[in-house]
KEBA-287099 format. One record per residue (C-alpha): z, y, x. Coordinates in steps of 0.5 Angstrom, whole numbers, padded with zeros to 4 digits, always signed. Example, Ala and Ser with C-alpha at 12.3 -4.5 7.8 and 13.67 -1.06 7.14 Angstrom:
2
+0016-0009+0025/+0014-0002+0027/
***
This chain:
357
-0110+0220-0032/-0105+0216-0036/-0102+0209-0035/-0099+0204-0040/-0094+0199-0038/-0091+0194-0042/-0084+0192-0039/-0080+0187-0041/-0072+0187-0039/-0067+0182-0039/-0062+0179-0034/-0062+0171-0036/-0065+0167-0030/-0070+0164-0030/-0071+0157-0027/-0077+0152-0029/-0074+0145-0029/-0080+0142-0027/-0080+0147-0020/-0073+0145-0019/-0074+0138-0019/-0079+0140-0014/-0074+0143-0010/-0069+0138-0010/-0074+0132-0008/-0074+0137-0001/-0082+0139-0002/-0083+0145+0002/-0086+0151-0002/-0094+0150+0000/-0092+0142-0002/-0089+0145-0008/-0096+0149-0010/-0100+0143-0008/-0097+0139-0013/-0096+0144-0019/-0104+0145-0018/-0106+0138-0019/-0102+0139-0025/-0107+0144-0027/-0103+0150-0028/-0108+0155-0026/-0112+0153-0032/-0106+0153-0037/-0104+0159-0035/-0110+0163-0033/-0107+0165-0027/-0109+0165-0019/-0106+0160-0013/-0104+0167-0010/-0098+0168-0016/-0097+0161-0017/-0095+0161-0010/-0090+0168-0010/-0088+0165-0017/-0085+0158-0014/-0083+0162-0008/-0079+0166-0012/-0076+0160-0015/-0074+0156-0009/-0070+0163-0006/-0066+0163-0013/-0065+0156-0013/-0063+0156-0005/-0058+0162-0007/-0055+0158-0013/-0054+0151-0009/-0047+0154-0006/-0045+0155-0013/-0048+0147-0013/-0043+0146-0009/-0037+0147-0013/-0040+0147-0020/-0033+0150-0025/-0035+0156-0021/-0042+0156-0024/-0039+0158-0030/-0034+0164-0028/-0040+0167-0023/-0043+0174-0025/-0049+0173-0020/-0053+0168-0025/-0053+0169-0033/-0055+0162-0035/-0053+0159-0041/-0048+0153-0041/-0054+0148-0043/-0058+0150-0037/-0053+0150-0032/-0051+0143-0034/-0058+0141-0033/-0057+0144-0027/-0050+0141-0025/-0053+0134-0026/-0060+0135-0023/-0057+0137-0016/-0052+0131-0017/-0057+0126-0019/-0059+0121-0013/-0065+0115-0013/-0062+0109-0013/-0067+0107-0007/-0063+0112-0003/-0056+0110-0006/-0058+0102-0004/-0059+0104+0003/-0052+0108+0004/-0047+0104-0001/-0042+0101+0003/-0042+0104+0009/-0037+0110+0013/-0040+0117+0010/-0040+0119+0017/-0044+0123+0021/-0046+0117+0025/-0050+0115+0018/-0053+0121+0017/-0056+0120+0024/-0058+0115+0021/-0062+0118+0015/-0069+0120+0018/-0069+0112+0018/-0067+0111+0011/-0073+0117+0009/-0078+0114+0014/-0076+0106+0009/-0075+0110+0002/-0081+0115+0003/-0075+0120+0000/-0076+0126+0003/-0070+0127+0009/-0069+0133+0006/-0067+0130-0001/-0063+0124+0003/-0060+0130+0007/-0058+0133+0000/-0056+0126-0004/-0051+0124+0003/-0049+0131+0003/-0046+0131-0005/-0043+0123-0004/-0039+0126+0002/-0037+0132-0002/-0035+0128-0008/-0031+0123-0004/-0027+0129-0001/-0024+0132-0006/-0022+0126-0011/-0020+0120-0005/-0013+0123-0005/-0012+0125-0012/-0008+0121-0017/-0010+0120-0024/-0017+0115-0026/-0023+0116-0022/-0028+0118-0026/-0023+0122-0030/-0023+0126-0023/-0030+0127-0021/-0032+0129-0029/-0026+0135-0029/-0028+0137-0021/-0036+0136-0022/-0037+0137-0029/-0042+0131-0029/-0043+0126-0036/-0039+0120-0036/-0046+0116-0033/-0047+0119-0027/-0039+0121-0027/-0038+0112-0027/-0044+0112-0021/-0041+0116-0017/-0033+0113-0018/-0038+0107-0015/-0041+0111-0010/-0033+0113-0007/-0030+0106-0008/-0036+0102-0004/-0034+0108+0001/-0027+0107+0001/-0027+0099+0001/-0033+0098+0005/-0035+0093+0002/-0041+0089+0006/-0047+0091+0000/-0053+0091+0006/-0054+0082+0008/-0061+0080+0006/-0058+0075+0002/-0056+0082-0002/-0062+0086-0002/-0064+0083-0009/-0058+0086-0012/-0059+0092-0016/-0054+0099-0015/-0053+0097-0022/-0050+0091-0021/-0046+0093-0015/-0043+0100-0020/-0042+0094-0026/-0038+0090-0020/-0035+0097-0018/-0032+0098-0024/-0029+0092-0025/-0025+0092-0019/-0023+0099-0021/-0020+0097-0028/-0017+0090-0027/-0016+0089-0019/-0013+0097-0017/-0006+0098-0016/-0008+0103-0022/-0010+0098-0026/-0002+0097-0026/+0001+0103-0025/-0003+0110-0027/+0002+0114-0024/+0001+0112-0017/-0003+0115-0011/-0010+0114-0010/-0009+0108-0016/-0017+0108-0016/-0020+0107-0009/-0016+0102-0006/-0015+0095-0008/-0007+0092-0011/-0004+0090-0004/+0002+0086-0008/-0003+0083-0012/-0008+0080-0007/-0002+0077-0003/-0001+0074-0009/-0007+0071-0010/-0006+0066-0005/-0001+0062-0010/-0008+0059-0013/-0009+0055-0007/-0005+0050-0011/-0011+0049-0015/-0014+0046-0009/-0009+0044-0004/-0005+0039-0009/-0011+0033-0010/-0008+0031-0017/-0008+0038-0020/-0016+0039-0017/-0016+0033-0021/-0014+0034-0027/-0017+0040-0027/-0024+0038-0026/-0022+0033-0031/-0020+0037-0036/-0026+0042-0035/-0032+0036-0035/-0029+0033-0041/-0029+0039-0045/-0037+0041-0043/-0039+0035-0043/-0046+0035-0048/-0046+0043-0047/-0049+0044-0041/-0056+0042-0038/-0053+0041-0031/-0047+0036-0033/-0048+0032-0028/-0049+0037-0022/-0043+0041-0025/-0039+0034-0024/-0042+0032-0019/-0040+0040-0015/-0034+0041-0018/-0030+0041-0013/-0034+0045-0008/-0035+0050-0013/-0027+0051-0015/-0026+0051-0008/-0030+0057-0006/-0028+0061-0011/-0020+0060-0010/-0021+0061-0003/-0025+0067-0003/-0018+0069-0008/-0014+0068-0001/-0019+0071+0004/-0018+0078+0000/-0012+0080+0003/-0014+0080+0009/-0019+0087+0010/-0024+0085+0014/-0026+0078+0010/-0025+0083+0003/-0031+0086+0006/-0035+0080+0004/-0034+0079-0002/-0040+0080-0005/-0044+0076+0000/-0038+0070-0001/-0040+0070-0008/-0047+0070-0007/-0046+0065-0001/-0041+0060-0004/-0043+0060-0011/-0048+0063-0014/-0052+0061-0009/-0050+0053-0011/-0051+0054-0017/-0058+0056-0017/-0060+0050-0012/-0058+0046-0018/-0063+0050-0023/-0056+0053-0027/-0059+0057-0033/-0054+0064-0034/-0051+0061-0040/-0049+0055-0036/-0045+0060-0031/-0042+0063-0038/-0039+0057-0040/-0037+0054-0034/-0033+0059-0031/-0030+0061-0038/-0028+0054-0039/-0026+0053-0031/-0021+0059-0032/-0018+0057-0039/-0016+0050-0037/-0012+0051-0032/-0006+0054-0038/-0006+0046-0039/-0004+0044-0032/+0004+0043-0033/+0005+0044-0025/+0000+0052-0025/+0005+0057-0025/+0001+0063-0023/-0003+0065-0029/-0003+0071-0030/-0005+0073-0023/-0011+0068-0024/-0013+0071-0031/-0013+0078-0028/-0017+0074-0022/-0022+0071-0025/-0024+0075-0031/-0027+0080-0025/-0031+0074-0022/-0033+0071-0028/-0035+0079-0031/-0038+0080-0023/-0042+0073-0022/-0045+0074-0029/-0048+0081-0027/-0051+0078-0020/-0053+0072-0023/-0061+0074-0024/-0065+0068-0026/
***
């Protein structure tokens, strides 16, 4: 009796995109299976639950046996264990680093410490994140923290070379690292209508103008940690609101000049000094570690917050803020703007993303 056997030989791996997508969300095989029959899989491809089940087991073990790979992604590419082409391992690359922005919003800002990874079950529980995918999210925050948070040179640029991430994902995690480093309060209820989008956008802001790399690129973790000098300086502004006749010539010369193109005038005149003050005094409280950490829920507090009792429009803030941080060249006595420039440019650029109408 003879046989006929048709045998195809090839050493590419083969990896389904949507099975490994299945995997990185935590589902276990018999979820997986499930999930991949109410797709209707069986039907398309004419085949049984018992060889879709041995086919997305033999997926999750190649994917397991890759994750260490996953690990340190410059050696996916240098290995003789998977042939993949570039294109599928950088699929691969950026998958595995990806992250659900309800998990990130969770963990933002706090201490990458087993004491929060305890805390994880509670995040699956509020998410509906597997614990499993949280586990893998947490897991890659803390790995990519680790190995650039020492590294001289620009943030990004750093976590591009080491992970091989695209430069979006690349930002999202020089984010993730500097809310790690500062510990910036992210988590108040006041907070909670803020997007990771809009923390990232502010992330980057700080990162650019506020870091002692933004002065100086050749110095020690330029990216993760604020400029020293520069926060210390930031406390010469107080003269904007100390000295009564400054305060009044430069409530004076702002008024006058939006007089008719802003639709609140009369709130804005009326809160101008409250609102100068915030904002000075927030610059003054940011050498200190413990209130730097408020600055987001300052902002929301003691101006956003404000601005929006008073039914101010986005455009309105735009045009207060550029008008409020220009007029102080024309006060003869202020002699610190450079140091306010570089100060208000982030909190005009930071207030206007938080800004939701």
């Amino acid at each position: 009796m003879t046989m006929e056997l048709d045998v195809f030989v090839g050493n590419t791996t083969i990896m389904d995109e949507e099975v490994y997508q299945l995997w990185l969300d935590g589902y276990t095989v018999s979820d997986a299976v499930a999930i991949r029959m109410k797709s209707g899989i069986l039907e398309q491809c004419g085949t049984t639950q018992d060889v879709l089940e041995s086919d997305t087991m033999d997926h999750y073990r190649t994917f397991q046996m890759a994750e260490r790979l996953l690990h340190n992604p410059a050696k996916l590419s240098n290995q003789l264990l998977f042939q993949i082409p570039p294109q599928r391992q950088a699929m691969l690359i950026e998958r595995y680093y990806a992250f659900d922005e309800a998990f990130v919003r969770e963990v933002l800002g706090k201490k990458l410490s087993k004491g929060t990874k305890k805390d994880l079950d509670d995040v699956s529980a509020k998410t509906g994140i597997t614990l499993k995918s949280c586990r893998r999210q947490f897991d890659n925050f803390k790995r990519v923290f680790k190995v650039v948070e020492e590294m001289k040179g620009p943030l990004v640029e750093n976590i591009q070379q080491h992970f091989l991430l695209s430069d979006r994902l690349a930002r999202d995690y020089a984010a993730i690292v500097f809310f790690a480093n500062s510990r910036f309060e992210t988590g108040k209820k006041k907070l909670q209508y803020l997007t990771f989008e809009d923390f990232a956008f502010c992330a980057s802001q700080l990162i650019q103008y506020w870091t002692v790399g933004a002065v100086d690129s050749m110095v020690e973790d330029m990216d993760v940690d604020l400029d020293k000098e520069f926060l210390q300086d930031l406390k010469d502004l107080k003269i904007l609101i100390t000295d009564k006749d400054m305060l009044d010539q430069h409530k004076s010369l702002v008024c006058t000049a939006l007089r008719g193109k802003v639709q609140v005038f009369a709130e804005m005149e009326a809160n101008f000094k409250n609102l100068s003050r915030s904002l000075v005094n927030i610059a003054a409280k940011l050498m200190h570690t413990k209130d730097a950490r408020d600055l987001f829920i300052d902002l929301v507090e003691k101006f956003i917050e404000p601005c929006r009792s008073d039914r101010w429009i986005l455009n309105d803030v735009r045009v207060f803020l550029t008008q409020y941080t220009n007029s102080a060249r024309a006060l003869d006595a202020f002699r610190h703007q450079a140091i306010w420039e570089r100060y208000m440019g982030v909190m005009k650029s930071c207030i206007l993303k938080m800004y939701h109408e």
